[in-house]
N, C-alpha and C positions, 0 to 999 in steps of 0.2 A: 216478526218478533223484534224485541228489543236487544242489543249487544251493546259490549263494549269495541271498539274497532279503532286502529291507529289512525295519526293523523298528516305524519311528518313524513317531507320528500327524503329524498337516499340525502342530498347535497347538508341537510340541516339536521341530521342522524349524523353522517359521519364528521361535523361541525361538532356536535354536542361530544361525541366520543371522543374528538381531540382534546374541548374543555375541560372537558371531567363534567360537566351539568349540561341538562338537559336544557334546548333552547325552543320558547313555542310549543302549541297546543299538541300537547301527545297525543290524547286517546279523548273519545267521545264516546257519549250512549247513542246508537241511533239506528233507526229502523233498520233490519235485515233480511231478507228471505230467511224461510225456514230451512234448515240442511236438505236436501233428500240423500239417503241411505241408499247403500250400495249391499247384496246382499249377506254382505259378513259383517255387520254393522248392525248396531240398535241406534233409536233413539230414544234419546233421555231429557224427560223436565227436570232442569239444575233444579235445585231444594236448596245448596247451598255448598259456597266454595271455600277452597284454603289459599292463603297467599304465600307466594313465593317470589323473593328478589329477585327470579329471572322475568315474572314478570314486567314489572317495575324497568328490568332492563332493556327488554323488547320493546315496549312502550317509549323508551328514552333514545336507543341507540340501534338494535337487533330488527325491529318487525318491519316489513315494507308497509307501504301507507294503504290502509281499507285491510290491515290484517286481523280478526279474531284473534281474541287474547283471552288468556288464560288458562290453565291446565290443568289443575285437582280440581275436581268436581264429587260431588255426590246427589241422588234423585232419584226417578223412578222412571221405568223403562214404560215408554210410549208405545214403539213399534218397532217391529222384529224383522229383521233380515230373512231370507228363505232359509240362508244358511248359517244363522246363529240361532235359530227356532227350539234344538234339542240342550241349548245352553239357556237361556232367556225366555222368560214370556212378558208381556203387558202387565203393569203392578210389582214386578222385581225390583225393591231396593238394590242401588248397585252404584259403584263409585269406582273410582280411579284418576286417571292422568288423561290427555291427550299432548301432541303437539301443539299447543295454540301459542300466536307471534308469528307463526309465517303462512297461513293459507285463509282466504278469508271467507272458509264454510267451518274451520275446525277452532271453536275455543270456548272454555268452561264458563267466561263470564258473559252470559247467555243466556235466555230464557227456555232454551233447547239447545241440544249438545247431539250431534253424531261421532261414534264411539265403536273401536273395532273391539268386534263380541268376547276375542278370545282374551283380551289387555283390559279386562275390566272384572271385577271381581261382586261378590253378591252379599250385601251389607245383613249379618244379622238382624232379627227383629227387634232381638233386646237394645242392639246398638241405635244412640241418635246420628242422623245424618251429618250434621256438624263437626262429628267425632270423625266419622266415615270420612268425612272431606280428606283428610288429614297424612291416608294413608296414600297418596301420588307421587309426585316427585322425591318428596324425600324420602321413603320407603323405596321406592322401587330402586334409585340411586344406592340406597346401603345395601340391598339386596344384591345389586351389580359389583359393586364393589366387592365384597366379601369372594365373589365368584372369581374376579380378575385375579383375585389374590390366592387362591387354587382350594378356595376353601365349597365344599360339595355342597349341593342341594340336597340332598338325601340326609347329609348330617345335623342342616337346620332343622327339615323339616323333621323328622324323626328323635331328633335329639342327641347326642352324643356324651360320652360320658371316657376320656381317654385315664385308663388306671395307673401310666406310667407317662413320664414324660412326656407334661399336658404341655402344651404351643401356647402360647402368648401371641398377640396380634396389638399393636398399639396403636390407639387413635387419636390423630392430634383434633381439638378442638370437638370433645366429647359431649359438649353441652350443645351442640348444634342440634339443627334437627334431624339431618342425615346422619351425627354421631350417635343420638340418643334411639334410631333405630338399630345404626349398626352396631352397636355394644351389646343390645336382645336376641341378635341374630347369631353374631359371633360368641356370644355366653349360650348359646340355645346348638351350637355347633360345639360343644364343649370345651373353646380357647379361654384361656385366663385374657382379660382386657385391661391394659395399662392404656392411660387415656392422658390429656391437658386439657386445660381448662381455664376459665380466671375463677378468683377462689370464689366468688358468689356462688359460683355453677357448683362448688363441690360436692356437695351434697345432694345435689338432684343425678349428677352424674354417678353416686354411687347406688343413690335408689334406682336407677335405672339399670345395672347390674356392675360396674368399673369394678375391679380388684384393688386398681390404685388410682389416684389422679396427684399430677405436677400442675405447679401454675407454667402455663407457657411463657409468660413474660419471666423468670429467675433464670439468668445467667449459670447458676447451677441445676437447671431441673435437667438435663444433658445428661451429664457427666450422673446424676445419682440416677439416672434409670438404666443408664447402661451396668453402670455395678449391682443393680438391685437385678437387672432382667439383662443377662450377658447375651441369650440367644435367640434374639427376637429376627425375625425374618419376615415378617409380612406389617407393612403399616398403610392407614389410611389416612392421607390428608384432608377432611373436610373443612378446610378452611381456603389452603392454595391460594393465598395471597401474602409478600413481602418472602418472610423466610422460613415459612413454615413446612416447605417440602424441604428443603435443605436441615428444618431440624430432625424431619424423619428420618430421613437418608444418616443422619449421623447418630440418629439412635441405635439404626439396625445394625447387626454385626455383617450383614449381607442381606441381599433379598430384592423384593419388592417392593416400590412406593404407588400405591394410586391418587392418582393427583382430580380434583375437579373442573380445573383449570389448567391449564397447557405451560408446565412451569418448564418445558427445555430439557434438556439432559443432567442426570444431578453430577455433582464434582466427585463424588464418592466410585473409585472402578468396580466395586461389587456390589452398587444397587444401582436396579434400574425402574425410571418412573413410567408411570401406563398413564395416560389420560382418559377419564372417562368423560361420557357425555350421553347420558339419558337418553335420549330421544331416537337413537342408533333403535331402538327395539321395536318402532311402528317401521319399517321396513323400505325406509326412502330413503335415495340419497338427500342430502341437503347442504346449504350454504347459510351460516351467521352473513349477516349484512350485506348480501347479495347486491351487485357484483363483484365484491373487491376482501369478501372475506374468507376464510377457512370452510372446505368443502368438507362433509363427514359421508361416509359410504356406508351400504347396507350393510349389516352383521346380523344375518340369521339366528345365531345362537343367543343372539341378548334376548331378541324375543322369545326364544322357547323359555328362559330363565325365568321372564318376568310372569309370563303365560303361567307357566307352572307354579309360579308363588302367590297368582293371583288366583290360581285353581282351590291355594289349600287356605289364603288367609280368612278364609268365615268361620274355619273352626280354630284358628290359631289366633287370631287379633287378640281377643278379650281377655282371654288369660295369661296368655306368651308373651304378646307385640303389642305394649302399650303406647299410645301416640303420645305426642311432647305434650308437653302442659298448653291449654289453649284462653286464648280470649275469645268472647261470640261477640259478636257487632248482628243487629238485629236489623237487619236493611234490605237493601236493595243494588241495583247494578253501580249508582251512583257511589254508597257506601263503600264498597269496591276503593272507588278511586282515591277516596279520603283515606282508606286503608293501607294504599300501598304508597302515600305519601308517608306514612309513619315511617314503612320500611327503607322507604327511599333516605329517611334523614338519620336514620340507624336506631329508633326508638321501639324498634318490637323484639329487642332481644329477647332471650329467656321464654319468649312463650311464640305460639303458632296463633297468629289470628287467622281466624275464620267469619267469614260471612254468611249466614242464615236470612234466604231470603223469606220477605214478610208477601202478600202478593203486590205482581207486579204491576206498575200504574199506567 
């Protein structure tokens, strides 16, 4: 089958990551064995994928070289594990995430995809697959988050409705795409959501549930959320870059910050920041830019989290969990790569592009 697969030694990654830009040929399409599946495992014909800056990143700085790349997927289930048989059959629409950037059988931009049964969920019919893409990284990421921040699974999933003294949760950079899920999750958990933004995003951030939105860049959006919202304890940084965990930490009167990126210890003594990092829930240890970068260890509990949100979201997506707003690119693995050059130069704000492939050549 045809992939996309990295190109770059460790020495000319961690070159590129001192530059800030990527140096020489990333990533190529090019012939690959087909995965073989292990029994808790399906496999899946991609139909079509969503992009995500980490790709882009693994490709530039992150993936060893001959790594499969890519990680939201959506398709149709080929062949079944012995032991994901009573979940899956052949013909199931079905989507999700993988780890793809570091192993070079596991990644979505791929003309087949192996996929652990219990981390993949099963796409409505009415739903299009393009749509389906959408829900991986950034969905499972606001799902984890909400969790670190002590907020239940029971309350999303069910719904929540507090009659007194409802919680607030603030999200900086609400217009993201991990914002724009965590806002549904956290309003579907019955928290009031106070959010930031830039003002273009205002509006979409409050159709997607916000109580308030601040522009992040005003010198005074600080100082008026704390007077407007005195007792806020639980915030999410999806942004984690410059100073944006430091403005959560001084939003809250106390509490918790989840950061997406590893911002250090915050200066504030009554809040403390938690680092997420996604990929913690397929059950491996692993290392960013192996040998020389940050090792992350197994956490059993993320996976039962995401397992269980991927159990219920075929009857929740459509009318509860709506995906960001998207663009389709009608292509193939190649389109892919023109794709995540947009992202690379910061031109896919505001929306999720996706790739719908056409058949492959």
């Amino acid at each position: 089958m045809k992939a996309v697969t990295t190109h770059r030694f460790l020495p000319t990654r961690v070159l590129s990551l001192l530059l800030g830009r990527p140096l020489g040929l990333g990533a190529q399409v090019k012939d690959v064995s087909v995965p073989s599946i292990t029994d808790n495992e399906v496999l899946v014909k991609v139909r079509a994928v969503a992009l995500n800056p980490i790709d882009f990143k693994n490709i530039d700085f992150f993936a060893p070289r001959n790594s499969a790349i890519g990680c939201d997927y959506a398709g149709e289930v080929v062949k079944v594990g012995k032991k994901s048989g009573q979940r899956w059959k052949v013909g199931d629409k079905i989507a999700g995430f993988v780890h793809g950037g570091l192993y070079p059988d596991v990644g979505s931009f791929a003309e087949h995809l192996k996929v652990d049964g219990d981390l993949a969920w099963k796409v409505p019919e009415a739903m299009n697959l393009g749509v389906a893409s959408t829900y991986g990284v950034p969905a499972a990421t606001a799902m984890l988050s909400l969790t670190y921040l002590d907020i239940s699974w029971e309350d999303i999933e069910n719904g929540r409705t507090f009659e007194d003294d409802q919680p607030t949760i603030f999200i900086y950079s609400g217009g993201s795409n991990v914002g724009l899920f965590a806002i549904q999750l956290a309003k579907r958990a019955g928290y009031k959501v106070v959010a930031t933004a830039s003002p273009r995003s205002f509006d979409l951030v409050k159709q997607y549930g916000a109580d308030a939105v601040y522009d992040y860049r005003s010198s005074s959006s600080i100082g008026e959320i704390k007077k407007a919202y005195p007792n806020i304890l639980r915030a999410l940084d999806c942004f984690s870059e410059g100073n944006s965990a430091a403005f959560c930490a001084d939003v809250l009167r106390e509490g918790k910050v989840v950061t997406l990126l590893d911002q250090g210890k915050p200066k504030k003594p009554t809040v403390s920041y938690r680092f997420l990092m996604v990929f913690t829930v397929f059950g491996r240890e692993f290392q960013l830019l192996a040998p020389v970068g940050p090792v992350f260890p197994v956490i059993p509990s993320d996976r039962e989290v995401i397992s269980r949100f991927y159990a219920s979201l075929s009857t929740m997506s459509i009318d509860i969990i709506r995906c960001p707003p998207t663009t389709t690119i009608k292509g193939g693995l190649r389109d892919i790569l023109d794709g995540l050059e947009l992202l690379r130069k910061g031109e896919g704000r505001g929306t999720k592009l996706v790739v719908e492939f056409d058949e492959f050549q």
